[in-house]
C-alpha positions in Angstrom: -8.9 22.8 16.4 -7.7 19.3 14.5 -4.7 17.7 16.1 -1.7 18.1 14.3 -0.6 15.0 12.1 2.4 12.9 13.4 5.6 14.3 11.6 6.8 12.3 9.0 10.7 11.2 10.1 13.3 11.5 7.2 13.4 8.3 4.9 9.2 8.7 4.9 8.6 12.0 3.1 8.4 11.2 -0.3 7.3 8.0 -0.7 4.3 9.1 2.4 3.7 12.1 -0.6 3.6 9.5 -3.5 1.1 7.4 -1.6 -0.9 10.9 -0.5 -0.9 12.6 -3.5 -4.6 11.6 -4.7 -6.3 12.5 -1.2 -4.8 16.5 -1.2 -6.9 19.4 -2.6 -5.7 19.9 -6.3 -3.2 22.9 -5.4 -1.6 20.7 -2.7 -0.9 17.6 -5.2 0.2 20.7 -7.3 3.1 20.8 -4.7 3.6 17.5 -3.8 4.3 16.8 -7.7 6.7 19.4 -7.1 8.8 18.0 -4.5 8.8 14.5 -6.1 10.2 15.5 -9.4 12.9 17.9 -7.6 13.2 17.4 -4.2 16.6 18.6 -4.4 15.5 21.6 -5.5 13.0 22.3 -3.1 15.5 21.7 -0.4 17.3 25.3 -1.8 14.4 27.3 -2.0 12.8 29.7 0.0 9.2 29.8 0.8 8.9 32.5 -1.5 10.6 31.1 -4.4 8.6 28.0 -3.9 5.8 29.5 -4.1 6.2 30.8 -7.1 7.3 27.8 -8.7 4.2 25.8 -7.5 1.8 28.4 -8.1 0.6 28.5 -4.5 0.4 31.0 -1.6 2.9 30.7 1.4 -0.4 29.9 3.6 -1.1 27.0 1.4 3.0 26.2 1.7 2.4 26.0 5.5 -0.9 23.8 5.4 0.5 21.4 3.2 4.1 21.5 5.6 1.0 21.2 8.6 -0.6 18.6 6.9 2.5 15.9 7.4 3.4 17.5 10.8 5.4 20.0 10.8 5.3 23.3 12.3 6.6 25.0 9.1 8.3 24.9 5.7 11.6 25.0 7.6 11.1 22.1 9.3 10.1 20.4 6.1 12.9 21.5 4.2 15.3 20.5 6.7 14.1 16.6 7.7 13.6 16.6 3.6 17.5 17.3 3.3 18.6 14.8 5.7 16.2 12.2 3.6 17.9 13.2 0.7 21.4 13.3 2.3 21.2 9.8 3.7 19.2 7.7 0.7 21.8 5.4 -0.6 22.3 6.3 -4.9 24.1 4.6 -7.2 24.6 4.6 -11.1 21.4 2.2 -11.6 19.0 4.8 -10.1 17.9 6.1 -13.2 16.5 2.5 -13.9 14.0 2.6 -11.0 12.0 4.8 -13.2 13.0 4.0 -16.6 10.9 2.7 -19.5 11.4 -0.1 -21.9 13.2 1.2 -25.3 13.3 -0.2 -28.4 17.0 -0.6 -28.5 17.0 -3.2 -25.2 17.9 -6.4 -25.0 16.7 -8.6 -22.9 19.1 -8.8 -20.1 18.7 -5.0 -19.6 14.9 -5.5 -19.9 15.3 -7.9 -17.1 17.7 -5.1 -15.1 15.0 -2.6 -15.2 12.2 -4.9 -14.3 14.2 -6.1 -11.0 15.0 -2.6 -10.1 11.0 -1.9 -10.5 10.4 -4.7 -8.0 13.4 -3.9 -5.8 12.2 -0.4 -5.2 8.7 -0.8 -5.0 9.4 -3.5 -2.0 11.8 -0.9 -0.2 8.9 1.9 -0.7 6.2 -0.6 0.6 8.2 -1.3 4.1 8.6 2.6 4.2 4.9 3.2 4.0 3.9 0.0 6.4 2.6 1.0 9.6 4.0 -2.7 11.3 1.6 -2.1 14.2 -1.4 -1.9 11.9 0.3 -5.1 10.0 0.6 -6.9 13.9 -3.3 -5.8 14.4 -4.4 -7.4 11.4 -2.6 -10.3 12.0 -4.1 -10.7 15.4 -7.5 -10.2 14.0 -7.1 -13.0 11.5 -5.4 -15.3 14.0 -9.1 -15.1 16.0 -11.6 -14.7 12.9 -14.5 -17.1 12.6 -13.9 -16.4 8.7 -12.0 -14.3 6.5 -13.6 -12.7 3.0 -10.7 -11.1 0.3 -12.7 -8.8 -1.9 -10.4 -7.6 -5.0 -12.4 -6.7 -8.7 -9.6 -7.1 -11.8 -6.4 -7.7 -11.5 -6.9 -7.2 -7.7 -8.9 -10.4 -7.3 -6.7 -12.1 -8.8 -4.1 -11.7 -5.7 -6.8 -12.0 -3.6 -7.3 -15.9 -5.0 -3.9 -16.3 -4.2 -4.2 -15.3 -0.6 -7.2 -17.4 -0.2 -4.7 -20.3 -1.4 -2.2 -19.6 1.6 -4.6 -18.9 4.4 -6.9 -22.1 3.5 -3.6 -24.3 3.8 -2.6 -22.9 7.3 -6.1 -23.7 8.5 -8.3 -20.6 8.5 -11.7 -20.3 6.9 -11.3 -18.4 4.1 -12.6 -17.2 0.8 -11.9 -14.8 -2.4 -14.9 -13.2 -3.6 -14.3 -11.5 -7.0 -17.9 -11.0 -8.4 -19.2 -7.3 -7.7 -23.1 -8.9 -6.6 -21.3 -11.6 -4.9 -19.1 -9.6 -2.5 -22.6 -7.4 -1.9 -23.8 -10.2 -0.8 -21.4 -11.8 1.1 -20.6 -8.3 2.6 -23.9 -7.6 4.5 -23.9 -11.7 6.0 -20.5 -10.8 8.0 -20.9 -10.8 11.9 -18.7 -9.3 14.7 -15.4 -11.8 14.6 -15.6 -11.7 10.8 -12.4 -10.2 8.8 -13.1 -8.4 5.4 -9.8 -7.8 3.4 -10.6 -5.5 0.6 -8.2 -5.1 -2.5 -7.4 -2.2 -4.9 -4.5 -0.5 -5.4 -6.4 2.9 -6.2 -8.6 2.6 -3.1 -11.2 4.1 -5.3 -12.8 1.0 -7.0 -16.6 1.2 -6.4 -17.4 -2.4 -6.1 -14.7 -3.0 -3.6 -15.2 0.2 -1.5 -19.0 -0.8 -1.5 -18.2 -4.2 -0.3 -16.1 -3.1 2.3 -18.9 -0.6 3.5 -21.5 -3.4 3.8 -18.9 -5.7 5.3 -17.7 -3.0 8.4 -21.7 -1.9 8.8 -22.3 -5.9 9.6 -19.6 -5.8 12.2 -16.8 -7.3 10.8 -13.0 -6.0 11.2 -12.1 -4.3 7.8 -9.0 -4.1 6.4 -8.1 -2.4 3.4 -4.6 -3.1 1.3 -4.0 0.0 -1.3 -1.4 2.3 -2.5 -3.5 5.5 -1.6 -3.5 6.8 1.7 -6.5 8.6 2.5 -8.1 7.0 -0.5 -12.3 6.5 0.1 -11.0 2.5 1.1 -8.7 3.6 3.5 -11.9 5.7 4.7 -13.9 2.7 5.4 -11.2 0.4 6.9 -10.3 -0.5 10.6 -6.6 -1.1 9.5 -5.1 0.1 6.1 -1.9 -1.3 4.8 -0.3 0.9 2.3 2.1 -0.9 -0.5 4.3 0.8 -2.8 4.4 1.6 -6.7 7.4 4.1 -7.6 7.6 2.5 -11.0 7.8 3.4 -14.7 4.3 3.8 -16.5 5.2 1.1 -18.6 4.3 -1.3 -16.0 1.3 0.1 -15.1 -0.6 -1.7 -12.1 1.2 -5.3 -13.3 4.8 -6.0 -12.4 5.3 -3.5 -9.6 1.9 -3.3 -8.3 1.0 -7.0 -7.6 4.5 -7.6 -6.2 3.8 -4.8 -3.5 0.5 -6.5 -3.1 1.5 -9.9 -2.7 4.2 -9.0 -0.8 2.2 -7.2 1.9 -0.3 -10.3 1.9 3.1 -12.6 2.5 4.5 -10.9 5.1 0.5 -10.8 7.4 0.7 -15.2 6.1 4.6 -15.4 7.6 3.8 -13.8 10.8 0.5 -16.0 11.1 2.7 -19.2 10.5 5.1 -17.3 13.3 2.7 -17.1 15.8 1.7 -20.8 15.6 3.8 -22.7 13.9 2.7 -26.3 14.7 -1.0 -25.8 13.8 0.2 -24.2 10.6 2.6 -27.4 9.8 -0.5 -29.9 10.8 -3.2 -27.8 8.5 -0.7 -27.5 6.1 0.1 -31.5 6.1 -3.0 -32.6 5.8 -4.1 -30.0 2.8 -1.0 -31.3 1.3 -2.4 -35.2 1.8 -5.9 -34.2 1.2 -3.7 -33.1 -2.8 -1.9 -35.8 -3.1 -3.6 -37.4 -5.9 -1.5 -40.9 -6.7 -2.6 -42.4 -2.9 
């Protein structure tokens, strides 16, 4: 018999669902689609009627409900309610999803794009298992040497996080080139820390990478929207970031602020834990830059 999943607590469900949705058989994303566009709804239903508004049996109801740790639609319905009761709303909502229109201007252009990044942020410290964050952290604080491995737009963020670790002192690098991170992938050792990028957790050059990295022995973290995506398969630790946003933004806006914003919060808490070898590495980086000497 599988053990049950931990049930989701109110203020979880539906951005855990969101992050889910890509990992569940096609009848159970038929339902989670459900509850996301009309959660309100579903909160007023019986199993019955939602069954026949998703198209799917009361036994698939009651996997899916099993599936994020619940005994039963019931229980669901009810923890789903108190999310809904006590998630602050206001008149801007509709902005969290909205697209671009011809007729903005560009300070409501500006409105939507903050409330894209302001939501996206809440969602990813809803989906952030902080234990896994404090693992991963510990695990770079006693690397021999850290590889980011991120194809696209994804390696582009992971260029930025080799910036921030290499001035805090750790041996780091950004490996961005599919043969490359192959490579450098199957040299790791015991005491090594892969970090692999992509927000789908389905790219095949990063997945690879991350494979050959974890069958060398090295800790493998994986930093993706999906849960239960074939990264998060691979990974020791998998930290999930948001991306409730509009289509118009696509992976960009939303996406890489999750991202970086993840990455941020593992470099603040390794600054945290030793702050005066993060000054001194950081000072003489700074000197070793400083050009007009």
């Amino acid at each position: 018999m599988e053990p049950q999943a931990l049930r989701l607590k109110p203020g979880k469900i539906l951005d855990t669902l969101g992050a889910m949705q890509n990992s569940l058989t096609r009848v159970s994303q038929r339902i989670a689609h459900y509850v996301l566009s009309s959660p309100q709804k579903v909160t007023q239903l019986s199993i019955s009627e939602l069954s026949r508004e998703t198209q799917a049996g009361e036994a698939t109801l009651i996997r899916f409900c099993r599936a994020l740790g619940y005994k039963g639609f019931q229980d669901f319905k009810m923890d789903l309610a108190i999310e809904l009761a006590t998630t602050e709303t206001d008149n801007s909502s509709p902005l969290l999803e909205g697209e671009i229109s011809e007729s903005d201007d560009a300070h409501t252009i500006g409105l939507k794009l903050q409330s894209t990044i302001n939501n996206v942020l809440s969602e990813t410290l809803n989906l952030l298992d902080m234990n896994q964050v404090n693992q991963v952290v510990n695990a770079l604080r006693t690397s021999s040497a850290v590889y980011i491995f991120g194809v696209g737009s994804s390696g582009i963020t992971a260029e930025d996080m080799k910036h921030k670790l290499m001035r805090i002192g750790l041996r780091v690098d950004a490996v961005t080139n599919n043969h490359f991170m192959y490579m450098q992938a199957t040299l790791l050792k015991a005491g090594d820390v892969a970090i692999a990028i992509s927000h789908t957790g389905t790219s095949p050059e990063t997945v690879h990478a991350l494979e050959l990295a974890k069958e060398a022995g090295a800790t493998t973290v994986a930093l993706t929207h999906h849960l239960g995506s074939p990264l998060c398969d691979v990974a020791d630790f998998s930290l999930i970031n948001g991306n409730r946003q509009g289509m118009l933004q696509g992976d960009s806006i939303g996406t890489k602020t999750a991202q970086l914003f993840v990455l941020d919060l593992l470099y603040t808490l390794l600054v945290q834990a030793a702050p005066e070898k993060a000054r001194e590495s950081k000072l003489r980086t700074m000197d070793a830059l400083n050009l007009a000497k």
